[in-house]
TORNU-132019 format. One line per 3 residues: number of its first residue (from 1); their letters; for each residue y, x, z of N, C-alpha, C. Coordinates in steps of 0.02 Angstrom, whole numbers. Each point is the difference from the previous one (the first is absolute). Layout:
// residues N
NUM	a	Y/X/Z/Y/X/Z/Y/X/Z | ...
***
This chain:
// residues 287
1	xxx	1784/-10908/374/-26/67/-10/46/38/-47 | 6/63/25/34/20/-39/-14/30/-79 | 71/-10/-53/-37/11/-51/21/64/-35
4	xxx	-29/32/-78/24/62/-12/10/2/-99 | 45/7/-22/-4/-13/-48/9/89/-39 | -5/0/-82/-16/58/-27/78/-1/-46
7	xxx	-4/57/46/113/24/-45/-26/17/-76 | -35/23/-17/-11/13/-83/-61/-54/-19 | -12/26/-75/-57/-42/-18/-65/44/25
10	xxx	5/53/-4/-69/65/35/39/39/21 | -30/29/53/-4/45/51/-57/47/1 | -8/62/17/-61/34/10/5/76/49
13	xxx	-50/-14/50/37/62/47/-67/9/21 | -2/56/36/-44/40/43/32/-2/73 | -34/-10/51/14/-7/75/-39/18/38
16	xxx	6/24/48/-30/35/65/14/-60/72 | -44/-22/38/24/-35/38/-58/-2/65 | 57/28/12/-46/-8/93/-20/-54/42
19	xxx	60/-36/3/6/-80/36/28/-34/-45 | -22/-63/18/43/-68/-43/50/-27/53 | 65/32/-14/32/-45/41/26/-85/-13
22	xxx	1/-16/-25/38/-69/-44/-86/-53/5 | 39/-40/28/-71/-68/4/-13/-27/-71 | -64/-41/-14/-36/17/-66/96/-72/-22
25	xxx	2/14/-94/44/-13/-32/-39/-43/-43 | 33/-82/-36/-22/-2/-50/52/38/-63 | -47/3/-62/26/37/-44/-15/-32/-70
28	xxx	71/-1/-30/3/-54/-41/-12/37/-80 | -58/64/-5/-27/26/-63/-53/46/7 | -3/13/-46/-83/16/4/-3/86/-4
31	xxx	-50/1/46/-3/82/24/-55/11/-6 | -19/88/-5/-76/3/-28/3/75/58 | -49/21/45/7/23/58/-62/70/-22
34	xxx	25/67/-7/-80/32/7/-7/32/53 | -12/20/70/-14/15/50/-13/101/-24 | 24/46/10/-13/77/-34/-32/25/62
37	xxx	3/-23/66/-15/18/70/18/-34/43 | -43/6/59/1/-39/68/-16/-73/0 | -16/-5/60/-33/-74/2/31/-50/50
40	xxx	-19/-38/13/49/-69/36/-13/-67/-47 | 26/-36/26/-21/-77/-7/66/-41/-50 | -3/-9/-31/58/-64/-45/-22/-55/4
43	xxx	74/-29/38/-16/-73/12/31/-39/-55 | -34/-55/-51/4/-33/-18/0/-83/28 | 59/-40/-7/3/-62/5/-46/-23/70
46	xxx	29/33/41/-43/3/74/-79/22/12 | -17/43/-66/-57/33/20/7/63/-31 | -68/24/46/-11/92/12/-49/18/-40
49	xxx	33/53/-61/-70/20/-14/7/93/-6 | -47/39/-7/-4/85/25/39/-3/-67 | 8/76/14/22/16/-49/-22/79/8
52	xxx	-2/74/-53/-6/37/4/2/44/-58 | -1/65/-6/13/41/-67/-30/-23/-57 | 30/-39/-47/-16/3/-78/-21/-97/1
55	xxx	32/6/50/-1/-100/-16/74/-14/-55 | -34/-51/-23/50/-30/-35/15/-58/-7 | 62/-39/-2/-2/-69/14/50/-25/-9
58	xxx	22/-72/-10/40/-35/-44/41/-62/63 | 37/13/-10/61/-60/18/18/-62/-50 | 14/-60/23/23/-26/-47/63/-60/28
61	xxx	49/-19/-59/52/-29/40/-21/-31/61 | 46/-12/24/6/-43/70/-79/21/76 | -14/60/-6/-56/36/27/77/3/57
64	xxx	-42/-12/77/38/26/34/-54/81/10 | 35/44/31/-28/75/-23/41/54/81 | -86/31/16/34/51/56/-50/49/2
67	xxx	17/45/32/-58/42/24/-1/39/78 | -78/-2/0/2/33/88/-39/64/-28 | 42/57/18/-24/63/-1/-44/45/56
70	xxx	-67/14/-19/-10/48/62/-12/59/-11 | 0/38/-79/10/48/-30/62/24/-35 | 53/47/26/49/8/-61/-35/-26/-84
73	xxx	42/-55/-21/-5/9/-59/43/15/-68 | -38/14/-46/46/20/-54/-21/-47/-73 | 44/-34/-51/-19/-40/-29/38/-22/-61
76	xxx	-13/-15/-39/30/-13/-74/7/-81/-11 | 95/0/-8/-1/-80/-20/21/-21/-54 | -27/-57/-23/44/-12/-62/25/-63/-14
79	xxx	54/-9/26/25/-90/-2/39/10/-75 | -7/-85/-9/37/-17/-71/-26/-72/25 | 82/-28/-73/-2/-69/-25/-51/-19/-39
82	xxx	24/-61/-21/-31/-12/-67/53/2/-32 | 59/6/26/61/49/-51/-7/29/-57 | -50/62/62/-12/68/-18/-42/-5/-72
85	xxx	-42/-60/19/-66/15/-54/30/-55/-52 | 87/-22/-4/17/-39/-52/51/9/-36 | 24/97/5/47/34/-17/-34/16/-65
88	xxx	21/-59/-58/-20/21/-78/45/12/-32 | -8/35/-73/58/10/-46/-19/-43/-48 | -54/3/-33/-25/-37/-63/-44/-86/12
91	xxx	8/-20/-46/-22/-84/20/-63/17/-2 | -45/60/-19/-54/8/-5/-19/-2/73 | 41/54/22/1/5/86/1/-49/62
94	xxx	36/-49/-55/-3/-76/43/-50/-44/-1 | -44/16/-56/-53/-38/10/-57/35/42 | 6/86/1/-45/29/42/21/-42/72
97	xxx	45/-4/10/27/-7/81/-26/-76/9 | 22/-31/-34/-39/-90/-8/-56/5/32 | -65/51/-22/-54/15/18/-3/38/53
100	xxx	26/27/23/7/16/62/33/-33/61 | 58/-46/-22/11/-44/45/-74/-28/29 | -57/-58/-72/-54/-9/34/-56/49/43
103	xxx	5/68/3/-28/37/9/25/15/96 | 61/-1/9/13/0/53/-13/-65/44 | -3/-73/-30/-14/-57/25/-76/18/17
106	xxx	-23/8/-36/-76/16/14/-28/49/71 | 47/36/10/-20/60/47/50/-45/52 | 66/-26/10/28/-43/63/-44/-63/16
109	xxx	-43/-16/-55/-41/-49/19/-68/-28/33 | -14/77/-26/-66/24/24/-4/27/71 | 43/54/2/-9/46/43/0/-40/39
112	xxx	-52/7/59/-8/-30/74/48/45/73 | 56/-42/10/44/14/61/-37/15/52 | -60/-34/24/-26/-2/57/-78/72/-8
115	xxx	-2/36/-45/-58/39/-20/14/80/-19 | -28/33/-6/26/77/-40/-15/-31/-59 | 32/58/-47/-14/28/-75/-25/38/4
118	xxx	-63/11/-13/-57/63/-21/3/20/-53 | 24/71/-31/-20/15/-54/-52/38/3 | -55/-34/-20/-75/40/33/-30/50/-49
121	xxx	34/-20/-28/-47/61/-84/41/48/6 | -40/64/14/36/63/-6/28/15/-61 | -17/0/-55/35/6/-78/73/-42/18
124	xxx	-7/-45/19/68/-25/8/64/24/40 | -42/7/57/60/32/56/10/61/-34 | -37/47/-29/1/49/-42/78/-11/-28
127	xxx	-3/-39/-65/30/-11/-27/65/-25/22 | 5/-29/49/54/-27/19/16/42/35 | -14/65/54/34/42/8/23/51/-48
130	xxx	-29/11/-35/24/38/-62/68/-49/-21 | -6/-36/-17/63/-51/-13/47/11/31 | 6/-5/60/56/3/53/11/78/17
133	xxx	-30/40/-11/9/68/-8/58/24/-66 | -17/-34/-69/42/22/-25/55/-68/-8 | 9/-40/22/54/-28/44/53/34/22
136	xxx	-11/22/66/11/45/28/50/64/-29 | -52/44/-38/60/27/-65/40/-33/-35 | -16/-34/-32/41/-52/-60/55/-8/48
139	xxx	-3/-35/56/80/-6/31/48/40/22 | -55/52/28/29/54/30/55/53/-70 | -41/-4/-23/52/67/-84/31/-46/-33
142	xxx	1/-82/-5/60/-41/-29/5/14/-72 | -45/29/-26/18/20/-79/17/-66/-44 | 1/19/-79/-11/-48/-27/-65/-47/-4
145	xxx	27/-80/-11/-50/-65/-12/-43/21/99 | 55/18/27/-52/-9/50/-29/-49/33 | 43/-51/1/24/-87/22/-55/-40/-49
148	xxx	-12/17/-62/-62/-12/-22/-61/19/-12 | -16/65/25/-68/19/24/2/-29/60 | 39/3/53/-13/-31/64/-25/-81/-2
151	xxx	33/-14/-38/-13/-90/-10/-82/-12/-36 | -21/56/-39/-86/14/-20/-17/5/50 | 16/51/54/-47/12/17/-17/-25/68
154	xxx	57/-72/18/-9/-37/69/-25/-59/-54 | -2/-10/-70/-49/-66/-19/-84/25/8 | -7/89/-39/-73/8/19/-6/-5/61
157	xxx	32/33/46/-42/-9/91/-24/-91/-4 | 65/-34/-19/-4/-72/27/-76/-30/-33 | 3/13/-74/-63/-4/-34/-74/-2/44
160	xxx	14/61/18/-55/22/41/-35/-42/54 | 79/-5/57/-2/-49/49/-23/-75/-12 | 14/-16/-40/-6/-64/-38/-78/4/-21
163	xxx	-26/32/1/-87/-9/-23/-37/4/72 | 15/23/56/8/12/52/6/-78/42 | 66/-16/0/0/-74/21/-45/-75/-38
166	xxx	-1/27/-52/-58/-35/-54/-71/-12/30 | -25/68/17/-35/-22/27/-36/-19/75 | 65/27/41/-12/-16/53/18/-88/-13
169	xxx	33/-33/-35/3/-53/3/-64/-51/-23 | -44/55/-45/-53/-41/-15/-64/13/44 | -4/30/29/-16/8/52/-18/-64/60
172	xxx	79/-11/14/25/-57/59/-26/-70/-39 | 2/0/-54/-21/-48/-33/-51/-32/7 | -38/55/6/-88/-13/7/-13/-13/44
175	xxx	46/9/52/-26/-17/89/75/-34/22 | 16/-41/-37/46/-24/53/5/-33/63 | -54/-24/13/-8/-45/48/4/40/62
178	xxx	-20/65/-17/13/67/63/79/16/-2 | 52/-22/-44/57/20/-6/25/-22/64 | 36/33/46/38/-4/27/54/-77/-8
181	xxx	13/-48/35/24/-61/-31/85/17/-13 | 37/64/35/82/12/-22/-21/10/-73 | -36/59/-15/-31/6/-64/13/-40/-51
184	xxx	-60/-57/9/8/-79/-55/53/-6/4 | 36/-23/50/79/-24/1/33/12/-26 | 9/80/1/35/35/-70/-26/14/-54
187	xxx	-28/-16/-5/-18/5/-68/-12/-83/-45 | -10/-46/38/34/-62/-11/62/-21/-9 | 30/41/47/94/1/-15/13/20/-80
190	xxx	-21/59/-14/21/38/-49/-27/-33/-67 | -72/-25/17/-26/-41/-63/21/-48/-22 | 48/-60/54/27/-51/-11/81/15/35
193	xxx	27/56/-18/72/7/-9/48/-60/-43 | -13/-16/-48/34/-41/-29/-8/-52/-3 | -53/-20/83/-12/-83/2/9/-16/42
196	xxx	89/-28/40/-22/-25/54/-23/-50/65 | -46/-28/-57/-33/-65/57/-68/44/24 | -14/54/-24/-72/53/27/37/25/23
199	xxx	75/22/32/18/61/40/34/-57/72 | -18/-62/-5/37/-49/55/-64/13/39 | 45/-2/84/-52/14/60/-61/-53/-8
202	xxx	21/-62/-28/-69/-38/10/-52/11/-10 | 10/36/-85/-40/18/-26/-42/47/4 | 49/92/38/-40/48/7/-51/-41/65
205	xxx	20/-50/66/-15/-3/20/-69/-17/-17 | -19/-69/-28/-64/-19/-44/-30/62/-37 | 36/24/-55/-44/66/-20/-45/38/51
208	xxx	40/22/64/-15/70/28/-28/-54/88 | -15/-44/10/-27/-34/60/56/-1/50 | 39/17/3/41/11/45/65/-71/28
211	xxx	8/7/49/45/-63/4/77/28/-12 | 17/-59/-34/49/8/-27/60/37/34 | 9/-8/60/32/4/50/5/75/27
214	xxx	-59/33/-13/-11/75/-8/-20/17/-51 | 50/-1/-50/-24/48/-55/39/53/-10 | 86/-23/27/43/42/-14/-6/55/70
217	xxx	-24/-22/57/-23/37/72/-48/63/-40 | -46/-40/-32/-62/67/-15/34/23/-52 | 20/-10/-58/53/64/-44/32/24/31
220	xxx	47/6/45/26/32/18/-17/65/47 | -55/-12/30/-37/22/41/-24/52/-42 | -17/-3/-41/-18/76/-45/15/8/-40
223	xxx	55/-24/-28/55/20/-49/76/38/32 | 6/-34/63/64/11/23/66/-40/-37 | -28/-37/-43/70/-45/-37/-30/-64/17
226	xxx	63/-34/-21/-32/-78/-1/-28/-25/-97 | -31/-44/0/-40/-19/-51/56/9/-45 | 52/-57/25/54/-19/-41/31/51/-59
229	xxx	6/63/56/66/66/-15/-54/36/-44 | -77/17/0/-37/31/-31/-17/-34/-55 | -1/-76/-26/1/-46/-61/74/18/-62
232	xxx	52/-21/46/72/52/-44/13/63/3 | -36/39/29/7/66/-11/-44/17/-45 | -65/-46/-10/-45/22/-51/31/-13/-76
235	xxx	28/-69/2/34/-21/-64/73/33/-27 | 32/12/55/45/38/-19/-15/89/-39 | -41/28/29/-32/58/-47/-17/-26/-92
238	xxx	-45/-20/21/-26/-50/-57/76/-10/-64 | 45/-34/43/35/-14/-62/42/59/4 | 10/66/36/23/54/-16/-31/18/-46
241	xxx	-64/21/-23/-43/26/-39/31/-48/-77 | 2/-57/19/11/-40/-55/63/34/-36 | 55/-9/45/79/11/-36/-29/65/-28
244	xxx	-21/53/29/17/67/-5/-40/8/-83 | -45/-45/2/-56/24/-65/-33/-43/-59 | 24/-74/16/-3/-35/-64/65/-28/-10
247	xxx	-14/-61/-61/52/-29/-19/-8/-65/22 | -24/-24/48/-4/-59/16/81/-18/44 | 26/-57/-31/62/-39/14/-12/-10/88
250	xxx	53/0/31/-11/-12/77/-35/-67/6 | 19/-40/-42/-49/-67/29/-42/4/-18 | -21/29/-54/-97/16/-14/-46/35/47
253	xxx	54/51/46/-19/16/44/-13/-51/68 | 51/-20/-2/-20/-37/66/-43/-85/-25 | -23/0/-48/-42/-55/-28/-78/37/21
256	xxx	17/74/-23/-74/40/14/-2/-5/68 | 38/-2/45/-34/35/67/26/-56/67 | -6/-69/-37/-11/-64/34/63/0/26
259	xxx	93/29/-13/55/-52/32/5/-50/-21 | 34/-45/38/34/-54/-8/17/15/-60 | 71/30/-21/54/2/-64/23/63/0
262	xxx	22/24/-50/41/71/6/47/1/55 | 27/-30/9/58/-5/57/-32/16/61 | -74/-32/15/-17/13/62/-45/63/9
265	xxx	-17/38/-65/-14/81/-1/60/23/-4 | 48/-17/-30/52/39/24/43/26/59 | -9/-49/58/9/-9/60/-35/41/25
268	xxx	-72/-15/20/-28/49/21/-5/67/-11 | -7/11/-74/18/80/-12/74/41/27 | 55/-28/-16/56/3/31/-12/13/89
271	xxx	-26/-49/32/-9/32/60/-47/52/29 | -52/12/-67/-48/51/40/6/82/-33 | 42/-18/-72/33/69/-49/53/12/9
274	xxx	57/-39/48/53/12/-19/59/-16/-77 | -35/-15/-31/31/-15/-46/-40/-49/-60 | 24/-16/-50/-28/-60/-44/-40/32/-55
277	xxx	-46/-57/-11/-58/13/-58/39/35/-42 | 50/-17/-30/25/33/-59/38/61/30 | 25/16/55/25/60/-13/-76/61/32
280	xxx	-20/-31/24/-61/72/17/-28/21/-66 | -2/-65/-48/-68/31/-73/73/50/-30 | 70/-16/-1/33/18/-36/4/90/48
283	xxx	13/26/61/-18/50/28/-77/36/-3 | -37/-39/-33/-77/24/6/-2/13/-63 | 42/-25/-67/-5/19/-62/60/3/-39
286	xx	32/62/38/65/-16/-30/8/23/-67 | -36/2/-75/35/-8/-44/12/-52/-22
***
């Protein structure tokens, strides 16, 4: 599938769009979508959900992402890293971002691939369009500290979102047994990321009833990846977040998130970043 990566750390534009020409993309950062007019359908991770004036809604890495239009629409986007939200000057700033590193784990962890994001409280969407409204300015006139009001004011939206996925997650909690079983799966993946004798087929198999033999058949089936490629693509984010925003040594990292040895996170990162643990944190923080 094809993939799409983000030339800066944020981006922010206004668009008009009639048709989608380009088949849905995955997209390797996080986008926050407000719909200003027209309606049509966005497909998420092989499902459809409406869409229409004054929706709002959240992407998150590795989301494959499309839309079917049957209304011209017009719409406000706002992609960024966690770059974006780890461009500090002061060590004070680095510990804000520390906290926001966990803050973004929380919302990639939560958020359900296979479900919408409802922001159902009008005070909120309120607010969060107001947010992205003066967004919007802030990028557009480029003045001074604009790069840091912008970076406020994609942590308040995220804030927001984040109480949002909170509780749609507590929610699922209460009824899991109605969860959808890709659902559990992922969210089993993600809970036991750094363990992997819970991420071996035998096991999801036993967990989730399934024979072993089809487990990677049914992930794929509504994921569109194989188990495998969606397990290191999950960990590889993970220890992006890491380089970019603490001080943890590469092997503390890969002690956290169940490799073998540094050597063998290094490998893998190398083939899925392009380049090595140490030179991405050193490009992600270059003083």
């Amino acid at each position: 599938m094809e993939q799409k990566e983000l030339h800066r750390p944020f981006e922010l534009y206004v668009s008009d769009m009639e048709c989608w020409h380009q088949r849905p993309l995955t997209y390797h950062f996080f986008e926050i979508v407000q719909i200003l007019d027209g309606e049509g359908m966005r497909i998420v991770n092989q499902n459809r959900f409406p869409y229409k004036k004054g929706c709002i809604f959240l992407f998150t890495p590795l989301d494959c992402r499309g839309f079917d239009i049957t209304q011209p629409t017009r719409f406000c986007s706002i992609r960024f890293s966690e770059v974006f939200l780890g461009q500090c000057k002061t060590n004070l700033d680095r510990e804000r971002i520390g906290l926001w590193l966990k803050q973004l784990e929380h919302i990639f962890y939560h958020h359900n691939r296979f479900q919408e994001l409802l922001v159902k409280n009008d005070s909120d969407c309120h607010m969060i369009s107001t947010l992205m409204n003066n967004m919007v300015e802030e990028y557009s006139q480029k003045q001074t500290y604009h790069e840091e009001n912008l970076q406020h004011f994609v942590t308040l939206v995220l804030n927001i979102l984040a109480r949002n996925v909170s509780d749609s997650a507590d929610k699922a909690a209460t009824g899991q047994a109605s969860e959808p079983l890709i659902n559990r799966m992922l969210l089993h993946i993600r809970q036991h990321i750094s363990d992997p004798e819970k991420l071996r087929i035998e096991f999801l198999a036993s967990q989730f009833n399934l024979s072993a033999n089809y487990v990677g058949e049914y992930f794929r089936k509504f994921t569109g990846e194989s188990l495998q490629h969606y397990i290191t693509q999950y960990k590889i984010k993970l220890v992006q977040q890491r380089l970019a925003f603490s001080s943890l040594t590469v092997s503390q990292i890969a002690g956290e998130l169940g490799f073998t040895d540094e050597s063998h996170l290094s490998r893998q990162f190398r083939k899925y970043s392009g380049v090595s643990p140490v030179e991405y944190r050193k490009n992600a923080r270059p003083e």
